[in-house]
C-alpha positions as CSV (number, residue, x, y, z in Angstrom):
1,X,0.0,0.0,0.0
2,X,1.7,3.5,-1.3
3,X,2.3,5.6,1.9
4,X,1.0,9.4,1.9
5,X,4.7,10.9,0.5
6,X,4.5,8.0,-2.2
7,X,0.7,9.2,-3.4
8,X,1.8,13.0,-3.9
9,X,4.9,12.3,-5.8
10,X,2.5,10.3,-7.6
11,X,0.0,12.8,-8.2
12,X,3.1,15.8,-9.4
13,X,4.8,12.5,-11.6
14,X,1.2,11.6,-13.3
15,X,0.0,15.4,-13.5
16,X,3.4,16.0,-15.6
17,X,3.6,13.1,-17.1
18,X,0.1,13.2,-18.9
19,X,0.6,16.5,-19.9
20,X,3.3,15.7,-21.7
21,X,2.0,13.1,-23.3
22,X,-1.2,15.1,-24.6
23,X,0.6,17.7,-25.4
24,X,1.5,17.5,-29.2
25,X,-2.1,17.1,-29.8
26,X,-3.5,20.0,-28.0
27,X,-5.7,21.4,-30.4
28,X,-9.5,19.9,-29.8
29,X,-10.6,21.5,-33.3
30,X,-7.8,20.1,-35.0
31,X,-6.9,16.6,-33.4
32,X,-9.6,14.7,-32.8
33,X,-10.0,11.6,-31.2
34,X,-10.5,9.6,-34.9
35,X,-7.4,11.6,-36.1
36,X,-4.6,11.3,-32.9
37,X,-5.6,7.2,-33.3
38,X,-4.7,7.7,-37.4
39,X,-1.4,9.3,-36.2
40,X,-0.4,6.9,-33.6
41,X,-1.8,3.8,-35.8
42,X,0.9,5.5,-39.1
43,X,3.8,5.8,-35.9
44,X,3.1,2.3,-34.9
45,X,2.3,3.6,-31.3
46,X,-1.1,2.1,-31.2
47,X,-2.1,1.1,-28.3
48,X,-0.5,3.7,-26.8
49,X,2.1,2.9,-23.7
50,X,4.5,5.2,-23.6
51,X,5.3,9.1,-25.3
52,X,3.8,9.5,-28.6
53,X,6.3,9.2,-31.2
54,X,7.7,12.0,-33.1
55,X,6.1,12.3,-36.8
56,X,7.5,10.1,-39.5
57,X,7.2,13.3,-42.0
58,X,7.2,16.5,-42.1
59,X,3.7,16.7,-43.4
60,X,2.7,14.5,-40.2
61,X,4.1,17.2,-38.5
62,X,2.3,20.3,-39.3
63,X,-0.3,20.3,-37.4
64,X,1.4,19.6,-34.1
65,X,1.7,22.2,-31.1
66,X,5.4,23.5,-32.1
67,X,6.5,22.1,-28.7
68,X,6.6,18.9,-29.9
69,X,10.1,18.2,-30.3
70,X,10.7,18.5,-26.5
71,X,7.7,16.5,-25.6
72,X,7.5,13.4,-27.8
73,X,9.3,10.2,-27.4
74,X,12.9,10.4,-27.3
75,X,13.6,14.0,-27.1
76,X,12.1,14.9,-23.5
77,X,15.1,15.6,-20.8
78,X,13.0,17.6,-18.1
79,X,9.5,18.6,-18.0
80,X,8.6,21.5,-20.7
81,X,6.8,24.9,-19.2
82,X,3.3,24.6,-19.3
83,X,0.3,26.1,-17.8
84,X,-1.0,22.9,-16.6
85,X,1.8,22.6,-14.6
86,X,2.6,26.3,-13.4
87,X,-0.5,26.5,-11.8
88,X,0.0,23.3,-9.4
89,X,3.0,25.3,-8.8
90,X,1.4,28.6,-8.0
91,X,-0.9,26.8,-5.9
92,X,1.8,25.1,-3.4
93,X,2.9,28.6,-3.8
94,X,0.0,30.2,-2.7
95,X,-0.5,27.8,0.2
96,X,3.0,28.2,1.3
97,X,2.5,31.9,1.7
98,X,-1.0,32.6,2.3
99,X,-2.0,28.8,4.6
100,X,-5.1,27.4,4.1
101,X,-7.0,30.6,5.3
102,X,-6.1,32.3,1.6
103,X,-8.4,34.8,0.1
104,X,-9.6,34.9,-3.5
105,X,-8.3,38.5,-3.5
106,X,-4.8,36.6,-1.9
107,X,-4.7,34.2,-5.2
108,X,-5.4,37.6,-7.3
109,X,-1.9,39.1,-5.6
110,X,-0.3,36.0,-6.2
111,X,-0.9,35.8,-9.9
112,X,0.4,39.3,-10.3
113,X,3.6,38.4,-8.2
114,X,4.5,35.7,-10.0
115,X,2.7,34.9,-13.4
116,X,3.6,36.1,-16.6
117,X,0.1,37.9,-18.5
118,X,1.5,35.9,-21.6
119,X,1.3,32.7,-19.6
120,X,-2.1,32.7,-18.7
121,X,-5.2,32.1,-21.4
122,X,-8.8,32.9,-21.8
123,X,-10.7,33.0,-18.5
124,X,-7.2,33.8,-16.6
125,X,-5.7,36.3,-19.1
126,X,-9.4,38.3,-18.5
127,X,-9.5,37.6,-14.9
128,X,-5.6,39.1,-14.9
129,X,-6.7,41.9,-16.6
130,X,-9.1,42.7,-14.8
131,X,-6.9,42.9,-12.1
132,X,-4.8,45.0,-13.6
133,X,-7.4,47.0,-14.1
134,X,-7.9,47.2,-10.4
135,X,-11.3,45.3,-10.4
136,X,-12.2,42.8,-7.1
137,X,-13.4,39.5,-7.7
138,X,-16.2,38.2,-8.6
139,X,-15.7,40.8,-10.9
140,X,-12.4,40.1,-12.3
141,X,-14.7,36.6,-13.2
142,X,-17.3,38.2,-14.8
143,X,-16.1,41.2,-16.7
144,X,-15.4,41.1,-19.8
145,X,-15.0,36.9,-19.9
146,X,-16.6,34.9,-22.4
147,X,-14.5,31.9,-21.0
148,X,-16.0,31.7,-17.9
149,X,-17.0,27.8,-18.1
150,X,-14.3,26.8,-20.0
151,X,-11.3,24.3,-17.8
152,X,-8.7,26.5,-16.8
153,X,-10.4,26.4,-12.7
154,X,-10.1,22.7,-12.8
155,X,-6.5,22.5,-13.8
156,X,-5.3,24.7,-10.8
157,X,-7.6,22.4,-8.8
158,X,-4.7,19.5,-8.0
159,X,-2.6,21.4,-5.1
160,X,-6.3,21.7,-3.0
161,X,-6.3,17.6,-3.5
162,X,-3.0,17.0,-2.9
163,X,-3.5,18.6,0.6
164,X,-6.8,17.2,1.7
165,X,-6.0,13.4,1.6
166,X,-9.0,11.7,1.8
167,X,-11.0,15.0,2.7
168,X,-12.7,15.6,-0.6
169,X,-15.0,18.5,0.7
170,X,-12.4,20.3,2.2
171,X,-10.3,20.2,-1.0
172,X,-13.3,21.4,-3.3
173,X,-14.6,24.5,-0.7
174,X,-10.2,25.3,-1.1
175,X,-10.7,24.9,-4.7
176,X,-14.0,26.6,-4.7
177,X,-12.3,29.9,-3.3
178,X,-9.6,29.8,-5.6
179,X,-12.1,29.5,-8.8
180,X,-13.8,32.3,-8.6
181,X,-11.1,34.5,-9.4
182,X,-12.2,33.9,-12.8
183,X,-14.7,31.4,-13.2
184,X,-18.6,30.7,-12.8
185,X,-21.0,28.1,-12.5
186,X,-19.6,24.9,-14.3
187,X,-15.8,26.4,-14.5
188,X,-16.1,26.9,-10.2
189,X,-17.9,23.1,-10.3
190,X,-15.2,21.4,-12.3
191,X,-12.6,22.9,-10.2
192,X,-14.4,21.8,-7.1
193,X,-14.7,18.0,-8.6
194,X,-11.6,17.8,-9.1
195,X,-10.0,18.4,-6.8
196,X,-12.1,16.6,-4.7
197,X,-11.6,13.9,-6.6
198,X,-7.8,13.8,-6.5
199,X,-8.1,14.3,-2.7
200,X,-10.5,11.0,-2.8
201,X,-8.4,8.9,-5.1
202,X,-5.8,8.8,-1.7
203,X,-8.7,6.5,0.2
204,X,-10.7,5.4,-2.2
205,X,-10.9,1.5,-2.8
206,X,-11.2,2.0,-6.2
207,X,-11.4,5.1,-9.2
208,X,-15.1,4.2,-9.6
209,X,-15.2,4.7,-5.9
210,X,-13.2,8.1,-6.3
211,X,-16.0,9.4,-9.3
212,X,-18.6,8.5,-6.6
213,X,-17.0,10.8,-4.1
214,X,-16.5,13.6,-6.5
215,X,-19.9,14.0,-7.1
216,X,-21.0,14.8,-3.6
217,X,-19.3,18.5,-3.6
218,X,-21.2,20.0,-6.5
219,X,-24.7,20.4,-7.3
220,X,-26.5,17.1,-8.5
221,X,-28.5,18.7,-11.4
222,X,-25.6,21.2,-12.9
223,X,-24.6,20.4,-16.3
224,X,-21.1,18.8,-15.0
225,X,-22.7,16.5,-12.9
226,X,-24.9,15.1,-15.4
227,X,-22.5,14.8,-17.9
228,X,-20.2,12.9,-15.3
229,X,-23.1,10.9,-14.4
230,X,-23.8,9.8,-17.8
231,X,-20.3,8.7,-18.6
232,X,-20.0,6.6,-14.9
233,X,-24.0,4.2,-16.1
234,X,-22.4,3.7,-19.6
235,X,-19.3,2.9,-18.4
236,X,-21.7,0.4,-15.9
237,X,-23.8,-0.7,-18.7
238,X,-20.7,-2.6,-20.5
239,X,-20.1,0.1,-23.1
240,X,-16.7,0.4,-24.4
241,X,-14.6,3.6,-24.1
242,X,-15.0,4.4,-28.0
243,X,-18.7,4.5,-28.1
244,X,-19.0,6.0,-24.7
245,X,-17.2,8.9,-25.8
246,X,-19.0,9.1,-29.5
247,X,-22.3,9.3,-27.8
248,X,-20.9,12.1,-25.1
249,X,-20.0,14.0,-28.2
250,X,-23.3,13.9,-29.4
251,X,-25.0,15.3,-26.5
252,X,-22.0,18.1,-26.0
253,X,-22.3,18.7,-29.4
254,X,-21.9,22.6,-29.7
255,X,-19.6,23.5,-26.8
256,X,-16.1,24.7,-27.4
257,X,-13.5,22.3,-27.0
258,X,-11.8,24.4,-23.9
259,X,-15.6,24.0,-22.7
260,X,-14.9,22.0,-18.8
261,X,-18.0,20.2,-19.3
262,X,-16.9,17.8,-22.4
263,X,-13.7,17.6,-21.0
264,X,-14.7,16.4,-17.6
265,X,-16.5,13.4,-20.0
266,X,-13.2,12.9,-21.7
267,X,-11.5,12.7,-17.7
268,X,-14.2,10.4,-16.6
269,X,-14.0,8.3,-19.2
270,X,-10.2,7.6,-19.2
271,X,-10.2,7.0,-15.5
272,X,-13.3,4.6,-15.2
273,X,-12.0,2.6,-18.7
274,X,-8.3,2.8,-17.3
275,X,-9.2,0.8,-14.1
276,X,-6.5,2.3,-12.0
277,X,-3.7,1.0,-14.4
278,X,-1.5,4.3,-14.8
279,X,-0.5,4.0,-18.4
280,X,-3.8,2.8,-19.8
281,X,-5.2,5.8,-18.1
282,X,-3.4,8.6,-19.1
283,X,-3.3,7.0,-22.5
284,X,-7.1,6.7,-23.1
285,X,-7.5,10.7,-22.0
286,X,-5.3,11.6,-24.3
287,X,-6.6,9.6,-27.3
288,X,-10.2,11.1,-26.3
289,X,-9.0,14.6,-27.8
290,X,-10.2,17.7,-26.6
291,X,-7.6,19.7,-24.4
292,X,-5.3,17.0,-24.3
293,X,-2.2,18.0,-22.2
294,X,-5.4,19.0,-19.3
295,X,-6.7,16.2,-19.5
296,X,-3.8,13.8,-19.4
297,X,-2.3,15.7,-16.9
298,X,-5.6,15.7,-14.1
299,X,-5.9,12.3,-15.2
300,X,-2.3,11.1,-14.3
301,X,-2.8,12.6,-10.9
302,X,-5.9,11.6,-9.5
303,X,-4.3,7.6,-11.4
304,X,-0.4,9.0,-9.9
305,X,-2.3,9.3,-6.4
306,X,-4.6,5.9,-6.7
307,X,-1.2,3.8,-7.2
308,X,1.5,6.0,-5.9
309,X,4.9,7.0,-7.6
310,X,6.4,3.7,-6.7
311,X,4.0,1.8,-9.2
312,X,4.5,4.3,-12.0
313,X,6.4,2.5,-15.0
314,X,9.9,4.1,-14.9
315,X,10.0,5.0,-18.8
316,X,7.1,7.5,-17.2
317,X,9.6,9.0,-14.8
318,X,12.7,8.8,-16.1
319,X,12.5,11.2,-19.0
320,X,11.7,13.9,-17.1
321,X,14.4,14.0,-15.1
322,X,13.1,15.0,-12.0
323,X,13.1,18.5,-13.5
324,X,10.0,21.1,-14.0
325,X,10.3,24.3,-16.4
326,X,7.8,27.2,-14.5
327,X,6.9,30.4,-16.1
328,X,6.1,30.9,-12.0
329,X,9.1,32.9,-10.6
330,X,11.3,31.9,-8.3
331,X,10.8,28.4,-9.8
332,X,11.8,27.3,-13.0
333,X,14.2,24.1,-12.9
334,X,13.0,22.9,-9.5
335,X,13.2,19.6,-8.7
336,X,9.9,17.5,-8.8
337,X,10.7,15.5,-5.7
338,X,11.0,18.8,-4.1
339,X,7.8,20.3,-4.9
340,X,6.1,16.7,-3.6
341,X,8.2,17.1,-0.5
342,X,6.8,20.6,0.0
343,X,3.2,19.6,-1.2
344,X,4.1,16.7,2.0
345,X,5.0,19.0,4.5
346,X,1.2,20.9,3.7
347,X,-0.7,17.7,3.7
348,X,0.8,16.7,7.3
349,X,1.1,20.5,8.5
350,X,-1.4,21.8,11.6
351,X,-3.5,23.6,9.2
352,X,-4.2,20.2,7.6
């Protein structure tokens, strides 16, 4: 049985880790789920079990996000800078500095400390405007942002799980505060789910169990946890992964592809078909499309938590070299074992 230190090493490895692997694909409008399967089936990476491959062409090639030559198979030494990642960064940060007692307008401060504008998107660039600006949340949420549902809440939710092992309300109602910065409605709801249930996956028997859990901290009839819903009785009924997620398409057919609520589907998914085995996770989220490097990367934690760092196959690990790039200052080429030692030291502290 992983031990609490083993579980959050987990959770940074498999939140880095599956955005890496997603991310040469993260373009929702571009690569979807029929296409990244035609790419990996050409690169012989099908199933996929490790990095995906680099392209055989340069025509292959094009359409790739231009980081791909640090993140594909071969090439990676380190982790490469990504939002995904910066923000579970900012967020040990932000608990470091501020304790569990942090204010929205705390996380607003923080942002403007340590974050590059150019490094945030849609609903955080607005929100970081609106700072700027010299607007107080919920404001800085609601002015002047058209990306107020969209996932950029849920992947900043991770630090709030890490933190509250096995407490999943506590970790949504931190999450919660730290949403509303810049998000409403299902963008606060899929921050709260998740990281509730990353701070579930540390007790839970199993992921199903974990899904289950998740689903107490937000409203039973919002859009998110329908959706979730839905995904969890096909996954029950016997249907496979693929037609799970053509029939989820259907019926979030019209929402952008940065939209949390389709994404959350694509999450689901991976986790329930994935069965707590790391790899087949992380690889199923990313081969459902969407925002990829997200998705593989909220994925891989709450699946780096389930089975701890320990179980995580070492050609996972290895290439990143125990190394994160930040656009966060202060902390670009810190160690990953050191962030998981700090994220440790929170989870155990008095405040806990």
């Amino acid at each position: 049985m992983p031990d609490l230190a083993d579980r959050i090493l987990g959770g940074w490895l498999g939140r880095i880790a599956g955005n890496m692997l997603g991310k040469p694909v993260e373009r929702g409008d571009v690569w979807t789920r029929q296409r990244i399967d035609r790419y990996l089936r050409q690169t012989g990476a099908l199933p996929l079990t490790d990095y995906i491959p680099e392209p055989l062409t340069e025509s292959m090639g094009r359409d790739l996000r231009p980081e791909w030559r640090d993140c594909v198979r071969g090439r990676i030494h380190g982790s490469c800078r990504d939002d995904d990642v910066d923000y579970a960064v900012l967020g040990l940060d932000l608990l470091e500095t501020y304790g569990f007692g942090f204010t929205t307008e705390q996380v607003g401060d923080l942002w403007l400390l340590r974050l590059p504008y150019l490094q945030t998107f849609t609903a955080e660039r607005a929100a970081y405007r609106n700072l700027a600006n010299g607007l107080r949340p919920p404001l800085t949420a609601t002015y002047d942002n058209p990306y107020q549902e969209w996932i950029g809440a849920l992947i900043r939710a991770d630090i709030h799980g890490w933190t509250s092992p096995g407490a999943p309300r506590r970790a949504a109602a931190l999450a919660r505060r730290d949403a509303v910065l810049s998000h409403t409605g299902n963008g606060v709801y899929g921050a709260m789910w998740a990281a509730a249930l990353i701070a579930a996956a540390f007790t839970a028997p199993t992921v199903r169990h974990a899904v289950e859990d998740a689903l107490t901290v937000i409203p039973p009839s919002c859009r998110l946890a329908r959706t979730v819903r839905r995904v969890a009785s096909l996954h029950e009924t016997g249907l496979s992964w693929e037609e799970t997620l053509a029939t989820l398409e259907e019926e979030t057919a019209g929402l952008n592809w940065i939209h949390v609520v389709p994404n959350a589907a694509v999450i689901t998914a991976g986790l329930l078909h994935g069965e707590g085995d790391f790899t087949r996770t992380i690889a199923l989220t990313v081969r459902g499309g969407l925002d990829t490097d997200s998705n593989g990367a909220t994925a891989g934690s709450v699946a780096g938590v389930l089975c701890g760092a320990t179980a995580i196959p070492g050609h996972w690990k290895a290439p990143l070299e125990d190394t994160v790039r930040s656009a966060v200052f202060g902390f670009d080429g810190v160690r990953i074992s050191e962030l998981a030692e700090r994220t440790l030291r929170l989870a155990q502290g008095p405040e806990a």
